[in-house]
Structures are given as C-alpha cells and as structure tokens.
N, C-alpha and C positions, 0 to 999 in steps of 0.2 A: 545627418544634421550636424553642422557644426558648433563647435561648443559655446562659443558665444552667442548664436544666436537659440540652443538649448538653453543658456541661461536664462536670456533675455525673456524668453515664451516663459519660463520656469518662474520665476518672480511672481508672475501674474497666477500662477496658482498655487505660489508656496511649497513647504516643506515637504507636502505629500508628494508631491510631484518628483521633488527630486530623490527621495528614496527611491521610488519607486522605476528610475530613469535606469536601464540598462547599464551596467559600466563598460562593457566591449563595445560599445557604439561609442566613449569617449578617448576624446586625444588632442588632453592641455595640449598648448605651446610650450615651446621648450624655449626659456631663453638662455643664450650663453654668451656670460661676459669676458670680457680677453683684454689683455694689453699687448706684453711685450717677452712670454714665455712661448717659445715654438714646442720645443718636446709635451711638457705639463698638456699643452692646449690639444697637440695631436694625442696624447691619450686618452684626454676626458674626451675629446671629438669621436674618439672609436668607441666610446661607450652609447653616445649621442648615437650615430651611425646605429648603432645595435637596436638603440632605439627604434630610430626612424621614424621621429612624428612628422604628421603632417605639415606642420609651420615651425618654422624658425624664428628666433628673433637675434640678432649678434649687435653687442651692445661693446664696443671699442671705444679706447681712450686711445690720445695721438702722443706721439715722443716726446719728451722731457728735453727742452732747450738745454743749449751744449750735449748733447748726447749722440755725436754725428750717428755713431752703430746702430741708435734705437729704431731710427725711421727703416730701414731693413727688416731688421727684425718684428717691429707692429706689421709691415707689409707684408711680411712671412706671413705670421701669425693668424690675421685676414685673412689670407689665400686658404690657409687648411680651416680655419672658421666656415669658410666657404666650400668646401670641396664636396657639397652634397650631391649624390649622387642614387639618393630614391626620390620620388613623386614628394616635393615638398615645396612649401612656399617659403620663401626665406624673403625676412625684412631685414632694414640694417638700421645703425644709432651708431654712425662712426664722426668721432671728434677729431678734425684734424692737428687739431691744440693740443696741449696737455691740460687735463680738467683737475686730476687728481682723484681720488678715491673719492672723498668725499663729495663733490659735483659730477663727477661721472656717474657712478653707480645711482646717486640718488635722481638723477635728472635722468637717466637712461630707465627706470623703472617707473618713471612719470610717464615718459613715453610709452613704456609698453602696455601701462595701465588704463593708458589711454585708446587703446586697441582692444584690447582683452579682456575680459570678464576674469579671467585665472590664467595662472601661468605656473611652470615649475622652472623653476632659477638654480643655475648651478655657472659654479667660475674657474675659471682656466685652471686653477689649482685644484679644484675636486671633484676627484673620481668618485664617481657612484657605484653603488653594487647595482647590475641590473634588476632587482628586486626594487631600488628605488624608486621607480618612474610607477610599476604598477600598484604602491604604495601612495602614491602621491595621486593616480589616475582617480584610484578609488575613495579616498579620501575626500580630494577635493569637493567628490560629488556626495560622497553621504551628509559634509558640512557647510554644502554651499551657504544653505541659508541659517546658520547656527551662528551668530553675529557671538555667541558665546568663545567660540572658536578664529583664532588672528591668523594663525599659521600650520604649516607641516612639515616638521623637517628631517632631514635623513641622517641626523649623527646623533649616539646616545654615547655619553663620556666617562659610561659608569661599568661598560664590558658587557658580559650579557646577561639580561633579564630580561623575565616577563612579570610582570606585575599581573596579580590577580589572574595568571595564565591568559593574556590577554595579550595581541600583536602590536600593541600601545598602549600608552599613557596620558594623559596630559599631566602639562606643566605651565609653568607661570615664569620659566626660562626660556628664550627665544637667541633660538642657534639655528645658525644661518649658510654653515655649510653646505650646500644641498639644501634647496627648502622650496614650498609651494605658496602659495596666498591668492586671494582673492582682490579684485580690484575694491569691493565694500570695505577690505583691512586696512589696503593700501592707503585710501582716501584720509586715516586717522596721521599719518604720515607727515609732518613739517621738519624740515631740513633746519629751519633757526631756532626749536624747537621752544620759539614762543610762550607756552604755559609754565616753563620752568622755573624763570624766576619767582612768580606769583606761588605755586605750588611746594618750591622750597622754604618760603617764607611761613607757609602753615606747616609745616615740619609733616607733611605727607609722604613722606616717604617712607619717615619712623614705621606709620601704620601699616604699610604695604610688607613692609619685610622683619626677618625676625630675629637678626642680632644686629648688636649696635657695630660689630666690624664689618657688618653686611653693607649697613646704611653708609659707613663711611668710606668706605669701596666706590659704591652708584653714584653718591652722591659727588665726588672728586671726577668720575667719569661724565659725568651727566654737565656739570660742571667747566670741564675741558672739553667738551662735546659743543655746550652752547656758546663757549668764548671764540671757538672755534680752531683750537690750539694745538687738537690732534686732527689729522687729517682721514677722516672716516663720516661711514653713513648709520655705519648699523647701531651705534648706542644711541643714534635719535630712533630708530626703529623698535628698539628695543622700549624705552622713553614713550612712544607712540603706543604702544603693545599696552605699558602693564595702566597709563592714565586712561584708557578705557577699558581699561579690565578683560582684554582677551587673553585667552591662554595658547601655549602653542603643545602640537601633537609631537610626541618623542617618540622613534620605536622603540621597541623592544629590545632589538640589535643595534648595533652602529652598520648604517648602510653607508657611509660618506667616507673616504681615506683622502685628508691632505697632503697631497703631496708636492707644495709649496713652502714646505720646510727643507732644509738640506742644504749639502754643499754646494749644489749650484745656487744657490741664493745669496743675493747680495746683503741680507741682515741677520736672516733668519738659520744660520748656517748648524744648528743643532736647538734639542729642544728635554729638556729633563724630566719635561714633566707628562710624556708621553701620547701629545698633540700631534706629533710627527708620524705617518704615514699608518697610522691609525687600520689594523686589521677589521674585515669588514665579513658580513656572512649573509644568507639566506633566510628571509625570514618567511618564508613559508604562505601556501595558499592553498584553502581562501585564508583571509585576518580572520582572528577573531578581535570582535570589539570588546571594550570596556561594558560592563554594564551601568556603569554612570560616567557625566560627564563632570568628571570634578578631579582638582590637582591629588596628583600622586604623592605626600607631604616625605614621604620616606626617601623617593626618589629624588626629589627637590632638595631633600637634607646632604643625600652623598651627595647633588653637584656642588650646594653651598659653602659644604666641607674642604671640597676639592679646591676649589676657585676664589671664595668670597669672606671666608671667616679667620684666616690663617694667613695677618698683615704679610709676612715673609714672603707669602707665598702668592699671595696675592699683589705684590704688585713686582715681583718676577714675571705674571702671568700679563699684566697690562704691560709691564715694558716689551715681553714679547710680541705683544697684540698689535705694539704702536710699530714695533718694527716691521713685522707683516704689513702694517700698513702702510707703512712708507714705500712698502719694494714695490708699490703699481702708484704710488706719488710722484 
C-alpha cells in the first residue's frame, strides 16, 4: 500500500489506525531540492541512493541572468539529481528561470504537497546520517494525525542529548535542515505571510516567547520576511509553525551535517559559530519516545541562548543566514 493512499484510508479511522500501521511497510517520498552545487548535490544524492525510496521528487531552480557558467552547472546538477538507478518513480518541479529561494523552495513544496500526504525534504546542501530517513519513516507515522505535531527534523544544535533518555524532543523551534512534514502542516503555510501585520499589532509575539531579546530577533525577521527584503521561505514557515501552535520534533543527535558552508561558497566562505559541517551520529533503534508530548523548556533555552538572546550574536547568525541564502538567489 502506498503511503498516500495509507493516509488517505487512515483518516477515516483516526489515530488508532495509524499506531497501529506497521512502519516497514512505509516509504515517505523523498524530495530533493538542488540548484547550482554539483559536488554538495552528488553527496547528499549517495545518501538518497543509500536510501532508495520508492519516489522521488527533484525540485530545481534555473540560472541566475548574466551567470553564462550557471546554466551548465544547474544542468550538471539535474543529471546527478537524476541518476536513479533502483526501482523508483521520480517526478520533477524544474524552473527554467531563476525564482530565487524564496519562490522556489516555497512554490516547489506547494507542488509536492499537492501530491503527497508527507514527504521528507532535504537540499543539495545537507547530508543526512542514514539513521535520518528511518527517523523520519517512523515518526511521520506515529504523528500523522497529532495536528499537535508541524514537523520532524534531522539537526539538534546543542551536541549530544537525550532528554528524559528519550530518542527526541519536542520543541517550539523549527529547523529545517533535513526535515519531514505532513501536507495537514503544510496547508498553515502563506508565503505573504498575511496574519502578521494584524498579529504584530497585538504584541503577540511578546506572549509566545520568553525574552525581550528573543522578541526582537523574530520580530525584525518576521518583519524582513513579510516586506519581502530577504530572499527566503523558511521564516514564513517558521511564522506558520509557531501561529498555530505546532511544535516540531528535534533528535536527540544531530543527524543533518551542512556542508554548504566553506570555501567553495560564494558568501558563506567560513562559519564561527559552529553551523559548518556540523558532526553527525547514530541514533539508534528501535526510538524510544517521549512519554509526553510537550516542549522540552531546557532544550529550547540552550537553542535560545545560542541563537536568539545574545544581540552580538544573534545578528552574526542572521547575516550568516541571509548569506546562505543568497548563494541559491
């Protein structure tokens, strides 16, 4: 049975069903986004390949005017995108324009969601630990229908832990290295992200987070996000995540290494704060779960620490962020 149409029967008899749905009889789609990095793409592609899911989905952006080299290079990129060679069905979302991060990515997951009941997403820049896909397998299915639940992602920023001796977490941060979702999350999803201004004007944000350097962090993001002034998707996803109150799943480990940082990059050509090619490990099976579904406040605090409360450092981390995002711009 395939997994979308296991969803679709699943619905109709709810949560019990899906517990109780074998996980070796599942196998999301895999979708993988690409531009204009040949090495990066044929690495994460041999992880894919390790995989070997059933479907594909390859979601390309097209060359950036005056850039004679790049149309080669996207063409490269494609071919090894393509170079499947188990039992698979592959679909494609290729632009032959240049869309930019922020309409590419977010319009190429429109598409897929439009296909897919679930999907696990991973992009030219990040490797997975093979332990990620059968994280994500299993997951997907024990929270299909937990609408408490937005996402699953495969990177933890804080080294290794297990909280509560447990093979995850949740949290109320949404990282997107490596990550899983449902098309029910996806659907909360607006690119103009529409409710902001109304939502900034009651100072809801205040409520949601828990220091005032926090609030002023999102708020400047969310802000540049809706003006439209950095060129990305995921701080409307993120945006999307926390005004319906989903949480997302963090392992234990970091399963995800970007290795879209470094000298070959055109912005991102070094990184201080330890984002760069990020060591990954085993996390082990079977999972154990959480015995409750509720944020892990300790774990939330180191990322907040790390990232959100420390102005210096935090907007080191966004000018990094904008840079990365410009290299698939």
């Amino acid at each position: 049975m395939e997994w979308l149409d296991w969803l679709k029967q699943g619905k109709a008899s709810g949560l019990e069903r899906c517990k109780g749905y074998a996980a070796g009889d599942m196998d999301p789609p895999v979708v993988f986004v690409v531009f204009n990095r040949p090495e990066s793409t044929a690495r994460v592609f041999a992880a894919i390949r390790r995989r070997r899911p059933s479907r594909l989905l390859v979601i390309a952006d097209g060359p950036r005017p005056g850039r004679l080299d790049e149309r080669a290079t996207c063409e490269q990129v494609r071919r090894i995108a393509l170079s499947v060679d188990w039992p698979c069905r592959v679909e494609t979302n290729f632009s032959e324009v240049n869309l930019g991060c922020r309409v590419r990515v977010s319009s190429g997951l429109d598409w897929v969601f439009q296909r897919c009941s679930a999907a696990i997403i991973i992009e030219d820049d990040c490797l997975p630990h093979d332990d990620f896909f059968s994280f994500c397998d299993q997951l997907l299915e024990r929270y299909a229908f937990d609408e408490r639940i937005g996402l699953i992602s495969g990177t933890n920023f804080q080294g290794r832990r297990h909280p509560e001796d447990a093979s995850y977490y949740m949290s109320r941060y949404v990282h997107i290295w490596g990550w899983a979702t449902w098309a029910r999350s996806w659907q909360a999803y607006r690119l103009d992200m529409s409710a902001w201004p109304s939502l900034r004007a009651t100072g809801w944000l205040a409520g949601e987070l828990q220091s005032v350097q926090e609030v002023t962090w999102w708020r400047t993001a969310f802000d540049q996000a809706y003006a439209g002034t950095i060129d990305t998707w995921d701080i409307q996803w993120v945006f999307a995540c926390w005004r319906t109150r989903m949480l997302g799943v963090q392992p234990a480990v970091n399963l995800i290494s970007n290795i879209g940082f470094g000298t070959g990059a055109t912005h991102t050509t070094s990184d201080s704060h330890g984002l760069a090619g990020m060591s990954t490990e085993a996390l082990g099976s079977p999972l154990i779960h959480p015995e409750h579904c509720l944020v892990d406040h300790d774990a939330d605090a180191c990322v907040r620490r790390l990232f959100f409360t420390r102005p210096d450092v935090a907007r080191r981390v966004l000018a990094r962020l904008k840079r990365a995002w410009r290299q698939c711009s």
